[in-house]
GUTORZA-364797 format. One record per residue (C-alpha): residue number from 1; residue in three letters; y, x, z. Coordinates in Angstrom, 3 decimals, padded with zeros to 6 digits. Each point is the difference from the previous one (the first is absolute). Layout:
+-----+------+----------+----------+----------+
! seq ! type !       py !       px !       pz !
+-----+------+----------+----------+----------+
! NUM !  ALA !        Y !        X !        Z !
...
+-----+------+----------+----------+----------+
END
This chain:
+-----+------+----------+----------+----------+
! seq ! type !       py !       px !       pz !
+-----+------+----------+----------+----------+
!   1 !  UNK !  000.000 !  000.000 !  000.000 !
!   2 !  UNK !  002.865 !  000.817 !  000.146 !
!   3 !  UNK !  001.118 !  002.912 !  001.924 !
!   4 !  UNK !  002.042 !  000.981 !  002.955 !
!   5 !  UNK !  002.561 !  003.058 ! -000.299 !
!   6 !  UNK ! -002.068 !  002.607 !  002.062 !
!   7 !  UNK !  000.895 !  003.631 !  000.317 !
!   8 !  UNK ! -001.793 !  002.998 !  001.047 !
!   9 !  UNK ! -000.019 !  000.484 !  004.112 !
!  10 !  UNK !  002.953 !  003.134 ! -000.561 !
!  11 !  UNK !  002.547 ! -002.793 ! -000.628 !
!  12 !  UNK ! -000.506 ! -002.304 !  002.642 !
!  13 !  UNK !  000.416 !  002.271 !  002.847 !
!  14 !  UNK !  004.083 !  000.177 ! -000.724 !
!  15 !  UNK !  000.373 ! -003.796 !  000.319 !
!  16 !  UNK !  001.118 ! -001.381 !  003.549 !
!  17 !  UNK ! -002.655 ! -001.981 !  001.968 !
!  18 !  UNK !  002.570 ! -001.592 !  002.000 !
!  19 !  UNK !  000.733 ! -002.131 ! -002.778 !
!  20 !  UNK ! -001.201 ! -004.076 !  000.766 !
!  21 !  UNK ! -003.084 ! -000.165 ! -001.857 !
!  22 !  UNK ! -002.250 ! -003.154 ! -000.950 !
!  23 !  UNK ! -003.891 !  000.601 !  001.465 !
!  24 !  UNK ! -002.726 ! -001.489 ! -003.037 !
!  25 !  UNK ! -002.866 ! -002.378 !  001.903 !
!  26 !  UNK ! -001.919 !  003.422 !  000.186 !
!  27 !  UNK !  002.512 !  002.172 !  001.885 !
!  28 !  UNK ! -001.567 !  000.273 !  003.508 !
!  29 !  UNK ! -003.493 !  000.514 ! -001.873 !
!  30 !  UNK !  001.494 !  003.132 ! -001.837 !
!  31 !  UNK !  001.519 !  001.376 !  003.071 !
!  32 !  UNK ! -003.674 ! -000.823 !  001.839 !
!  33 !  UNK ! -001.565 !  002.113 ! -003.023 !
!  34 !  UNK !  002.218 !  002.771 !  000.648 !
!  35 !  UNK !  002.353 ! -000.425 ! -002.867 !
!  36 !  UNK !  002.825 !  001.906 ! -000.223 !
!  37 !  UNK !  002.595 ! -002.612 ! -000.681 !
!  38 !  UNK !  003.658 !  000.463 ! -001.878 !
!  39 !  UNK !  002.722 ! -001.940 ! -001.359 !
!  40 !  UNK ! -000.363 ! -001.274 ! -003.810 !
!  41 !  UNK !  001.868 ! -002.747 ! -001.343 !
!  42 !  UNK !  001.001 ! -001.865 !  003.396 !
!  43 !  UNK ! -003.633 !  000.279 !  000.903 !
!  44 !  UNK ! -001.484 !  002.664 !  002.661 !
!  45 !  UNK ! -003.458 !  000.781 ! -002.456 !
!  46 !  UNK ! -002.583 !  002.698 !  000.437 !
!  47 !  UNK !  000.256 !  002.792 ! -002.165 !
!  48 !  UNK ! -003.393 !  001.672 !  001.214 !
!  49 !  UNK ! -002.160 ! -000.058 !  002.435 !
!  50 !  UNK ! -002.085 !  002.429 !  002.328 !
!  51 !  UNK ! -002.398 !  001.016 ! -003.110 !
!  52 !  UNK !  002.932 !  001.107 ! -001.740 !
!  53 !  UNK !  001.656 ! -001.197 ! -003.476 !
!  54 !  UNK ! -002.688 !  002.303 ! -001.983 !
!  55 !  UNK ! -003.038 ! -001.622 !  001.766 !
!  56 !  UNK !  001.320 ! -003.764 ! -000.570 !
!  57 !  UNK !  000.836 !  001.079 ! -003.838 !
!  58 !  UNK ! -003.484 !  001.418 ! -000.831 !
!  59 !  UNK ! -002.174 ! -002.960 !  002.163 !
!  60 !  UNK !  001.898 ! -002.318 ! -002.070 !
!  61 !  UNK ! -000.622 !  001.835 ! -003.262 !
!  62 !  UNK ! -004.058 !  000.297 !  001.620 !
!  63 !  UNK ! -000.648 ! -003.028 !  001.672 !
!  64 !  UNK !  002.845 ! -003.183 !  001.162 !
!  65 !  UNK !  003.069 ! -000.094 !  001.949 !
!  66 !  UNK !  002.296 ! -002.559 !  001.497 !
!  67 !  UNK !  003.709 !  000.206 ! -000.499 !
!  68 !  UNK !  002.310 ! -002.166 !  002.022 !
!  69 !  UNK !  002.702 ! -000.830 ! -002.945 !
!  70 !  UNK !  001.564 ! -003.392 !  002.488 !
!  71 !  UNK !  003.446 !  001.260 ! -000.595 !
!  72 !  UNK !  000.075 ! -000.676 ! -003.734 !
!  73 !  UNK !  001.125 ! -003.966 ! -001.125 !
!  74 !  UNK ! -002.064 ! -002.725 ! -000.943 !
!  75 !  UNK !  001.979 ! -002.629 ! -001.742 !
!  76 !  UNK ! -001.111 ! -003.441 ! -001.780 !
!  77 !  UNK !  001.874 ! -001.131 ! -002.942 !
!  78 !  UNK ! -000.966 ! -003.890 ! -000.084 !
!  79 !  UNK !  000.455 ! -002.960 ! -002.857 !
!  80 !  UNK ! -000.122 ! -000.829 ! -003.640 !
!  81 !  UNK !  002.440 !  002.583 ! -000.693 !
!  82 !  UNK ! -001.291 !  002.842 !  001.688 !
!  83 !  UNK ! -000.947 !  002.392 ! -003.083 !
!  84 !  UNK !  002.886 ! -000.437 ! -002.688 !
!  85 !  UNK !  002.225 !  000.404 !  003.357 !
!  86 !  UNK ! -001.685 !  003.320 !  000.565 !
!  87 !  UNK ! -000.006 !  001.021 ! -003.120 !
!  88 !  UNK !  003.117 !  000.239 ! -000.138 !
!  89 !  UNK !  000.349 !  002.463 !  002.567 !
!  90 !  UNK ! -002.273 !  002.364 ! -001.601 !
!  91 !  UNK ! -002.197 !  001.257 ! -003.265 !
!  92 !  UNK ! -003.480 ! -001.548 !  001.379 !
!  93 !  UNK ! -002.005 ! -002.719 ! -002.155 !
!  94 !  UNK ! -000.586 ! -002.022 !  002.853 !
!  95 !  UNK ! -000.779 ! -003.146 ! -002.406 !
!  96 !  UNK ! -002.719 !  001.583 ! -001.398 !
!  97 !  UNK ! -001.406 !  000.902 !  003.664 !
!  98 !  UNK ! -003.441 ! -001.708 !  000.738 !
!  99 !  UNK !  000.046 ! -001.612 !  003.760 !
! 100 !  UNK ! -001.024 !  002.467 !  002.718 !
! 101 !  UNK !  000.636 !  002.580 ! -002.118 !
! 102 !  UNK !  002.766 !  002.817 !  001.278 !
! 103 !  UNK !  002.529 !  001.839 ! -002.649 !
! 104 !  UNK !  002.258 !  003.163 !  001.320 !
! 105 !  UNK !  003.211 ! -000.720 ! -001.196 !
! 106 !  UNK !  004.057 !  001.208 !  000.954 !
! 107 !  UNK !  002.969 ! -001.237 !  000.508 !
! 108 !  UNK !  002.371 !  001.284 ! -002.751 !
! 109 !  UNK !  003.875 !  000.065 !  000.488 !
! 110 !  UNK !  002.602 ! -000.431 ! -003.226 !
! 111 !  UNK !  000.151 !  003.673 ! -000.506 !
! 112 !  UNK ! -003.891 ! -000.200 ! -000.628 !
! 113 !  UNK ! -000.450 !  002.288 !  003.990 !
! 114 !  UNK ! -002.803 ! -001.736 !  002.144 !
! 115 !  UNK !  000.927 ! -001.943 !  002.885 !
! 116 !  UNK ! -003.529 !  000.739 !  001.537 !
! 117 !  UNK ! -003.349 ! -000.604 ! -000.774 !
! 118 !  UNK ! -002.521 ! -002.533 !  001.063 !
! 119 !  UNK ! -002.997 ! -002.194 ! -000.645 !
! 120 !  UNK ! -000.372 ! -003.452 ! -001.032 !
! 121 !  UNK ! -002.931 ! -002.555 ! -000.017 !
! 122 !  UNK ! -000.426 ! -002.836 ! -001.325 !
! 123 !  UNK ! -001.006 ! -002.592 !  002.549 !
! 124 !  UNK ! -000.416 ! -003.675 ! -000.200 !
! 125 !  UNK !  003.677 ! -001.748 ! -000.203 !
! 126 !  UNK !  001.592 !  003.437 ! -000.211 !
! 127 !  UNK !  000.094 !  003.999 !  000.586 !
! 128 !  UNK ! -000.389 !  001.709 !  002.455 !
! 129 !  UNK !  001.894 !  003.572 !  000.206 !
! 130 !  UNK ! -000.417 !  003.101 !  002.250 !
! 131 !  UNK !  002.990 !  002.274 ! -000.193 !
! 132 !  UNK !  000.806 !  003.121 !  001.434 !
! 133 !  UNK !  001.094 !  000.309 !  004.067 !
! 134 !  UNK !  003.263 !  002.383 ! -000.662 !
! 135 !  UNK !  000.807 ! -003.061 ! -002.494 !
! 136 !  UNK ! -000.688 ! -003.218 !  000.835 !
! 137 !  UNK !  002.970 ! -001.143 !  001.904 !
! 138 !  UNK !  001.844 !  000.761 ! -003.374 !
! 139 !  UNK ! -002.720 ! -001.291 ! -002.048 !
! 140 !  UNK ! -000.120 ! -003.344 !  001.985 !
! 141 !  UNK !  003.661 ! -000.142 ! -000.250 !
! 142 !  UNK ! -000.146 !  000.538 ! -004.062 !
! 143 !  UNK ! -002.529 ! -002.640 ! -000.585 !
! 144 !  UNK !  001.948 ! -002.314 !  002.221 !
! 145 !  UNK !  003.221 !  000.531 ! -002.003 !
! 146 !  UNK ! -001.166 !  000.128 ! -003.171 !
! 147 !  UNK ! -002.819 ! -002.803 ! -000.379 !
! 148 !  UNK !  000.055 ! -001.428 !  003.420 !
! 149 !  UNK !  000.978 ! -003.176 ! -001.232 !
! 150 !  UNK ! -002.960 ! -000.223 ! -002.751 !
! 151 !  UNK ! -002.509 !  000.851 !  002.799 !
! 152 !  UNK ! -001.209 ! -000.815 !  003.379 !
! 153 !  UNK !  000.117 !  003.469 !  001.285 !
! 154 !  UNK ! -002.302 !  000.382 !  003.212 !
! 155 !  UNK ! -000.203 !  003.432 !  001.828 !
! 156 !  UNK ! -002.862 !  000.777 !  002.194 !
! 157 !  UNK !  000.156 !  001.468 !  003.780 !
! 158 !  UNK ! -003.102 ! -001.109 !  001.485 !
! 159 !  UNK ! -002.318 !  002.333 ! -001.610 !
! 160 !  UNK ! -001.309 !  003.773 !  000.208 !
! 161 !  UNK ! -001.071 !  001.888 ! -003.063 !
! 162 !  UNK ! -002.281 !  002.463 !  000.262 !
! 163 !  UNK ! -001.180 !  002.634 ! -003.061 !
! 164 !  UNK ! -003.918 !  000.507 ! -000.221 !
! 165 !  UNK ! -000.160 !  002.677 ! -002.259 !
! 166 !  UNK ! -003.204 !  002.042 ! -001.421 !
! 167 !  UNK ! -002.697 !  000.278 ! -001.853 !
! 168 !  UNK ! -002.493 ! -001.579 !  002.645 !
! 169 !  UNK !  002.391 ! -002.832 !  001.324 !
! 170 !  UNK ! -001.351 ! -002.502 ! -002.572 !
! 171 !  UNK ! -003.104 !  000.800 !  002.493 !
! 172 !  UNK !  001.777 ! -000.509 !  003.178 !
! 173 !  UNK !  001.748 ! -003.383 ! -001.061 !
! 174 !  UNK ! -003.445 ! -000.993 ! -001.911 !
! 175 !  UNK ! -001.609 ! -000.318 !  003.391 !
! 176 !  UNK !  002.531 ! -002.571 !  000.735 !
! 177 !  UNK !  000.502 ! -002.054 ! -003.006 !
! 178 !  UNK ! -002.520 !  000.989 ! -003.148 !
! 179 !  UNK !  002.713 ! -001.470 ! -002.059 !
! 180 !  UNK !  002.144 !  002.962 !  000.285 !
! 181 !  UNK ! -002.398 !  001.968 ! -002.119 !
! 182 !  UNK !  000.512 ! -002.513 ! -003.385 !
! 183 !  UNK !  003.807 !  000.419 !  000.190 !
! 184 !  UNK !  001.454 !  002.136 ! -002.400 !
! 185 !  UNK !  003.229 !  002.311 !  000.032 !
! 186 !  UNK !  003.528 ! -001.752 !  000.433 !
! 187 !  UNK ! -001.992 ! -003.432 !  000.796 !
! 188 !  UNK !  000.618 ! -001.974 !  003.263 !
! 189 !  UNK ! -002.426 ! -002.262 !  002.320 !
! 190 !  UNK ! -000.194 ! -001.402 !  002.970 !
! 191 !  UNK ! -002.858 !  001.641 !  002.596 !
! 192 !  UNK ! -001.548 ! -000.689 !  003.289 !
! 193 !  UNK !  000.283 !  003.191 !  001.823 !
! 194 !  UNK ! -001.881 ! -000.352 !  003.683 !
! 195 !  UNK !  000.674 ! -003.813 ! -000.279 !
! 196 !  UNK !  003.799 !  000.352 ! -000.816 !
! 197 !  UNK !  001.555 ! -001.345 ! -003.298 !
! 198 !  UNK !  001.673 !  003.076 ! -001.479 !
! 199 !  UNK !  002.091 !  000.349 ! -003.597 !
! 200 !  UNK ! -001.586 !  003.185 ! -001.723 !
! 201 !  UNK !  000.687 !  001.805 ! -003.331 !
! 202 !  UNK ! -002.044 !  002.735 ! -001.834 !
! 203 !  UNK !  002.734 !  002.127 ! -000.233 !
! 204 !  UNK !  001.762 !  002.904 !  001.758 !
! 205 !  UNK !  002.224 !  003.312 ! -000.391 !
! 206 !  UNK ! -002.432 !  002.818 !  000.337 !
! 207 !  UNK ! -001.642 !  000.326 ! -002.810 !
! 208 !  UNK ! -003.131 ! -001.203 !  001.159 !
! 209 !  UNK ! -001.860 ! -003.129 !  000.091 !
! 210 !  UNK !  000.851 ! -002.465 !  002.958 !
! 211 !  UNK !  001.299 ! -003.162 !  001.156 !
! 212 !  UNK !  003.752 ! -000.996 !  001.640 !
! 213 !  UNK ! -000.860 ! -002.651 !  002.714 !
! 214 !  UNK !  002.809 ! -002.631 !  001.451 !
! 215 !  UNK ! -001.676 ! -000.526 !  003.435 !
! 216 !  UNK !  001.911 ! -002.864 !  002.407 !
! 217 !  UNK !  002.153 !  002.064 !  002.528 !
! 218 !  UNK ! -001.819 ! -001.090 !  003.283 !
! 219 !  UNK ! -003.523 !  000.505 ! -001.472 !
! 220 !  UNK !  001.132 !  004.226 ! -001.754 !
! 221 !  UNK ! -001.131 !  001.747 !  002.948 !
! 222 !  UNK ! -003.381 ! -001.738 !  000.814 !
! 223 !  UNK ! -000.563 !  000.442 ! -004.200 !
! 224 !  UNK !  000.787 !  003.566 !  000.074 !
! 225 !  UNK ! -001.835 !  000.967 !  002.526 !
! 226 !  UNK ! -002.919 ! -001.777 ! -001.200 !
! 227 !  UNK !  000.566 !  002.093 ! -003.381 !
! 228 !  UNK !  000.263 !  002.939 !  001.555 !
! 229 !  UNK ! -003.471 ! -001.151 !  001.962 !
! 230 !  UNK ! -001.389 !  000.784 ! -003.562 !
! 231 !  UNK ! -001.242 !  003.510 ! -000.548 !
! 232 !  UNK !  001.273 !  001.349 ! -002.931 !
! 233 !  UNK !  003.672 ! -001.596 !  001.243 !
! 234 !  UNK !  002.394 !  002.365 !  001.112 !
! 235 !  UNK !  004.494 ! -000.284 !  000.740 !
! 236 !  UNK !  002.520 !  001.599 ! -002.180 !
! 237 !  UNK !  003.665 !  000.207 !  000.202 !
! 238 !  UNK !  002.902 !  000.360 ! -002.259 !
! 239 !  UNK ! -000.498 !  003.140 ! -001.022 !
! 240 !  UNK ! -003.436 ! -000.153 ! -001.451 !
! 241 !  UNK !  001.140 ! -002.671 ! -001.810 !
! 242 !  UNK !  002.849 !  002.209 ! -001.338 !
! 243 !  UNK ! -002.258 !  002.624 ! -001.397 !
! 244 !  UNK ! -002.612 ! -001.862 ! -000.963 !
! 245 !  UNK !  002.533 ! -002.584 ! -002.738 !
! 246 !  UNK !  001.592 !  003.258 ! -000.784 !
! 247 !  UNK ! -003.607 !  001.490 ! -001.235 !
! 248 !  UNK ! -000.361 ! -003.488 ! -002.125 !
! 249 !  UNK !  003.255 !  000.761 ! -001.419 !
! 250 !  UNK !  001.669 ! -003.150 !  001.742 !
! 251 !  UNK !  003.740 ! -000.852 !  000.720 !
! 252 !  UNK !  001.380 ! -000.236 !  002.470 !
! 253 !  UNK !  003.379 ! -002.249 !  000.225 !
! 254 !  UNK !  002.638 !  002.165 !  001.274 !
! 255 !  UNK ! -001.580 !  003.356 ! -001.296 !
! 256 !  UNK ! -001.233 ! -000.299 ! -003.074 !
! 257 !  UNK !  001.541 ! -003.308 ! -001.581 !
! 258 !  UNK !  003.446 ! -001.379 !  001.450 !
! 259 !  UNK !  003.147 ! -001.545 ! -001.330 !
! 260 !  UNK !  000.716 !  002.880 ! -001.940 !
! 261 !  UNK ! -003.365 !  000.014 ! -002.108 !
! 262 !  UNK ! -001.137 ! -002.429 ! -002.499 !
! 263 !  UNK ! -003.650 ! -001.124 ! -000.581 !
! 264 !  UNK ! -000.638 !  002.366 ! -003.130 !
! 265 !  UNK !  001.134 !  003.309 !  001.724 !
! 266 !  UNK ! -002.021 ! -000.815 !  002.491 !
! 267 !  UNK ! -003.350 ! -000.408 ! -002.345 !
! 268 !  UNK ! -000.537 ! -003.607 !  000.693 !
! 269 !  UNK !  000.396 ! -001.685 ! -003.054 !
! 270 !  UNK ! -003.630 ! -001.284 !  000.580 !
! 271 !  UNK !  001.512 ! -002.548 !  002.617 !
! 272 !  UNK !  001.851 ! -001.365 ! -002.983 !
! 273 !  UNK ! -001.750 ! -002.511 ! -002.060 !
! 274 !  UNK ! -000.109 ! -000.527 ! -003.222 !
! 275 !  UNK !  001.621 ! -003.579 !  000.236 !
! 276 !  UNK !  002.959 !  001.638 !  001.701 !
! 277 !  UNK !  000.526 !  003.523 ! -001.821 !
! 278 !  UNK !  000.215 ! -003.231 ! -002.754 !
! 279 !  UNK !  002.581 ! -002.571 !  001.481 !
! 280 !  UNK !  001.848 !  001.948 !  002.987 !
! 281 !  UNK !  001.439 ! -002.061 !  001.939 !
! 282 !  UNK !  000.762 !  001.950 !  003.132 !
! 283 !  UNK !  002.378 !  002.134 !  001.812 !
! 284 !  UNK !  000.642 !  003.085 ! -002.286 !
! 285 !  UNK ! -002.025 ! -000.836 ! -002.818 !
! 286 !  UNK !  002.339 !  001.234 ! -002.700 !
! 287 !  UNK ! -000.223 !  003.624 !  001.554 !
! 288 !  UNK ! -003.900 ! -000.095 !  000.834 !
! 289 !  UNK ! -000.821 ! -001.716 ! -003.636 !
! 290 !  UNK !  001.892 !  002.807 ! -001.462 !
! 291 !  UNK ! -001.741 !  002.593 !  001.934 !
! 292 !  UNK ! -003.017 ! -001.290 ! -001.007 !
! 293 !  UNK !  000.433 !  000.390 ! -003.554 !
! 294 !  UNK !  002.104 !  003.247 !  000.181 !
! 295 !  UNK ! -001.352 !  002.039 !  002.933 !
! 296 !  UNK !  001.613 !  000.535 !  003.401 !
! 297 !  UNK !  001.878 !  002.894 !  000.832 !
! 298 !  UNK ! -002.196 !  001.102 !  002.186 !
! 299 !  UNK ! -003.286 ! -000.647 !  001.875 !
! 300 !  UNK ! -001.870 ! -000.260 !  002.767 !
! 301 !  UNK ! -003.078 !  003.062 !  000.242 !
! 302 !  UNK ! -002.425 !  001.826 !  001.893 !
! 303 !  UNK !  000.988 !  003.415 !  001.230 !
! 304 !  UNK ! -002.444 !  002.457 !  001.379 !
! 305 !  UNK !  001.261 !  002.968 !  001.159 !
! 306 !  UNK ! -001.714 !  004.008 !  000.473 !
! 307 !  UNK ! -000.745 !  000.640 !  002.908 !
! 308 !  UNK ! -000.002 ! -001.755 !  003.506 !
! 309 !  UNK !  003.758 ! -000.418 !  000.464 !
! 310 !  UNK !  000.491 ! -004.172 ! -000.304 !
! 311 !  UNK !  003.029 ! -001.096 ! -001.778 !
! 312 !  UNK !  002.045 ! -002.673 !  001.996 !
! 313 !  UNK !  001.922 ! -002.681 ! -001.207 !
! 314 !  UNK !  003.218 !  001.061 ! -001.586 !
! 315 !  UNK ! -000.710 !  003.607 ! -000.856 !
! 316 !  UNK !  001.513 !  000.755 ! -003.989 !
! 317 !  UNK ! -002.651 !  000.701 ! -002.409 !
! 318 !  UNK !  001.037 !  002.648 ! -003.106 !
! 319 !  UNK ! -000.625 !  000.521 ! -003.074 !
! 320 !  UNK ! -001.110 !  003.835 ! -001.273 !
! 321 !  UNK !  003.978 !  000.587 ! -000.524 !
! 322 !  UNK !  000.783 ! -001.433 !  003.676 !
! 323 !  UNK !  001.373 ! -002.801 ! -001.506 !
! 324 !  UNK ! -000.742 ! -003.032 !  002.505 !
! 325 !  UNK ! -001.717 ! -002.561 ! -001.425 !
! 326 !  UNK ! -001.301 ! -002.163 !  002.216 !
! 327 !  UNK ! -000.505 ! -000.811 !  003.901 !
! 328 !  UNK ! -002.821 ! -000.531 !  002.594 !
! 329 !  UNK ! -000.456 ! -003.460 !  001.070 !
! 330 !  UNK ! -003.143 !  000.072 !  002.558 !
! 331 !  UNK ! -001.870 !  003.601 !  000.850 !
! 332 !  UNK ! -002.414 !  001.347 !  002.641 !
! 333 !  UNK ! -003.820 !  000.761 !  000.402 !
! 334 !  UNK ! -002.695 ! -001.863 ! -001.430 !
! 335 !  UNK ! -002.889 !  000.361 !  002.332 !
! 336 !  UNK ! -002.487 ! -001.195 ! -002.785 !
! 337 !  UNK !  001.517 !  002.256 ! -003.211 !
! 338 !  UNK !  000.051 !  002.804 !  002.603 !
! 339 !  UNK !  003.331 !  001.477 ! -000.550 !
! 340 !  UNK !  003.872 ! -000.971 ! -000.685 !
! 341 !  UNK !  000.736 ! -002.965 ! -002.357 !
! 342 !  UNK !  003.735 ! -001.690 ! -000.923 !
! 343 !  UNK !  000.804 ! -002.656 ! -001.617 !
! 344 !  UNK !  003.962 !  000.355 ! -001.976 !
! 345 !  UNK !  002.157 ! -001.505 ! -002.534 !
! 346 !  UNK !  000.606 !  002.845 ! -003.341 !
! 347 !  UNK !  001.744 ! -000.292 ! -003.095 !
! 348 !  UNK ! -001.849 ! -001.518 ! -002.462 !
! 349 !  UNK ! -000.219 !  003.160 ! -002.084 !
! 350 !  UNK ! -002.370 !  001.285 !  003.037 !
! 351 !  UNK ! -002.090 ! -002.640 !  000.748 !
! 352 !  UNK ! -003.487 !  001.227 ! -002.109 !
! 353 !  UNK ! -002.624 !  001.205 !  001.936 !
! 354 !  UNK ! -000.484 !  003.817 !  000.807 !
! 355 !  UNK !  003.982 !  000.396 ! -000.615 !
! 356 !  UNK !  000.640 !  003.169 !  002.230 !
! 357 !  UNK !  002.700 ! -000.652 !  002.295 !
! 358 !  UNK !  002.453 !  001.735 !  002.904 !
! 359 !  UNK !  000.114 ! -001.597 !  003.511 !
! 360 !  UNK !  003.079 !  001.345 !  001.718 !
! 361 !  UNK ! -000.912 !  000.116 !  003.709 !
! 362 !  UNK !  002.796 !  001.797 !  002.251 !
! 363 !  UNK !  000.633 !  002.460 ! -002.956 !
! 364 !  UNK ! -003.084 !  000.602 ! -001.096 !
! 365 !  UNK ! -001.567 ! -000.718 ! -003.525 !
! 366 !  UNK ! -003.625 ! -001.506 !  000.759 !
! 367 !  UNK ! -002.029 ! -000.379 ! -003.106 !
! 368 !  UNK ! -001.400 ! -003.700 ! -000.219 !
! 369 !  UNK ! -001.612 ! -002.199 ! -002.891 !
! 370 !  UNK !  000.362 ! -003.559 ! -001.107 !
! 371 !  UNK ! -003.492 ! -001.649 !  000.289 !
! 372 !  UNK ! -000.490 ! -003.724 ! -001.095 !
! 373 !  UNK ! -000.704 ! -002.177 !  003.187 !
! 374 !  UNK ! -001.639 ! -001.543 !  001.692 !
! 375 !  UNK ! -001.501 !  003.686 !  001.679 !
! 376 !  UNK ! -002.680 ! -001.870 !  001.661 !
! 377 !  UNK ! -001.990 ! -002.393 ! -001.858 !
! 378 !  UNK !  000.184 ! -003.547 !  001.273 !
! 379 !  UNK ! -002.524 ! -002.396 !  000.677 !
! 380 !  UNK !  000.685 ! -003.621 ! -000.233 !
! 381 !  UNK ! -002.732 ! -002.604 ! -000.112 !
! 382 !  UNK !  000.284 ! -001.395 ! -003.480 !
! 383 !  UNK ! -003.386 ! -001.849 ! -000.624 !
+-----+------+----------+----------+----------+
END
């Protein structure tokens, strides 16, 4: 689903914990696990816990793990008018969308820059949307102003969300509900989990196979732990989930795709379909159609560097003439390529794979490639 703006450990420490904070259904349960908890988007979240974030990253890649993802929005777009009124918000074919099916889609603003990402499913009388935690006081607000009228617009606060993620959680949740196992990617059911009614996709931001689970708030705990009961069932934090999306080659709103960025620099172009690239329609289109049919400026790629050094967000990348070309958007270690990886916005005239680039790190010229992503394979559940 869509994904909450997580950053590596390094950059939480500088924020203030003083700050009021909202607690997710699962706080005390984190703190009980020995999470070590930090401020992200109004919400105190675990970032890791006592395994460590390279232990959670490679037993999710190996086996399943549960992400608590409560502080992200869940909003219901309700009525008769509910797709042509989202529609024209953004470039999704949401007509063509069969029910309890999901579509990853983006807000677009008039200067064709992306509001923030989310995704939508079609559900009986309507959509329902999960959209980003950093966002969705913004996003609410948007919808509100812009098709509230057209819509009932109904926001959700009495549920958790949890992220069961891994190659062996179809196993896990199988034990509970055998129906899990039919359900392909990006499709949504409803599943009795320990006797509880729970609202669960086959989808996820790792890169691996899994399921995002809307659990009601006063029954997340007893659910979780039950989960975590099972053996192959382990917890994660933010930044696991940070390095494992970055090794899928996944964006992340506020790093790699923002206001600033349009949909075709940032390589998703497959999240516009045909129907729409077609008609437009939406916020921007007259700068995104173009793009499409002349080429962006510049795109979004896959950086590895030489070495162990990890390139962090913002450092310049070069050309062979130190000419700077391009930026770094998201960068650290991934546990399961075993080294450095980046992900960074470079002209277009760089963008081929193998193209031998400069990263300039405090002075320093550090010889790096551009590799096509994703730099771990994933693993949805397709059928």
């Amino acid at each position: 689903m869509a994904r909450c703006r997580c950053v590596l450990p390094y950059v939480f420490w500088s924020l203030v914990m003083s700050e009021d904070l909202k607690k997710t259904p699962l706080y005390d349960l984190h703190v009980e696990l020995g999470a070590k908890m930090v401020p992200f988007a109004g919400y105190s979240m675990p970032v890791q816990y006592p395994a460590g974030i390279m232990t959670e990253h490679k037993h999710t890649r190996a086996s399943a793990a549960i992400f608590d993802v409560s502080h992200m929005g869940i909003v219901r777009l309700m009525g008769d008018n509910a797709i042509p009124a989202l529609e024209s918000l953004l470039p999704a074919d949401l007509e063509n969308l069969a029910e309890n099916s999901i579509r990853y889609s983006f807000f677009t603003n008039d200067e064709g820059g992306i509001l923030d990402d989310l995704m939508i499913t079609k559900v009986p009388g309507g959509l329902s949307l999960v959209i980003n935690a950093a966002c969705k006081d913004a996003d609410i607000a948007h919808i509100k102003s812009k098709i509230g009228d057209q819509v009932d617009v109904e926001v959700e606060y009495d549920n958790a969300l949890i992220a069961l993620q891994g190659p062996k959680s179809v196993d896990v949740l199988a034990r509970f509900d055998a129906r899990c196992a039919d359900m392909k990617f990006m499709t949504f059911m409803t599943l009795e989990i320990d006797g509880v009614s729970c609202q669960v996709s086959r989808s996820g931001y790792t890169g691996e196979d899994g399921y995002e689970i809307a659990i009601p708030a006063e029954k997340a705990v007893a659910i979780v732990r039950r989960l975590l009961d099972e053996p192959e069932v382990e917890v994660a934090g933010l930044g696991a989930r940070d390095s494992l999306r970055m090794e899928a080659g996944l964006c992340l709103y506020g790093n790699d795709i923002d206001t600033t960025t349009t949909p075709i620099e940032a390589g998703l172009l497959w999240a516009i379909q045909k129907r729409r690239r077609a008609d437009g329609g939406f916020p921007g289109d007259d700068i995104i159609l173009k793009q499409i049919a002349d080429g962006a400026p510049r795109r979004l790629v896959g950086i590895l560097p030489e070495g162990r050094a990890p390139l962090r967000p913002g450092v310049e990348i070069a050309n062979a003439d130190g000419e700077v070309v391009g930026k770094v958007t998201s960068g650290g270690f991934g546990p399961s390529v075993g080294g450095p990886i980046a992900i960074a916005y470079v002209a277009s005239d760089y963008k081929a794979p193998d193209t031998a680039l400069n990263a300039l790190v405090r002075g320093k010229e550090m010889p790096c490639k551009v590799v096509k992503m994703p730099f771990e394979q994933k693993s949805y559940f397709r059928g």
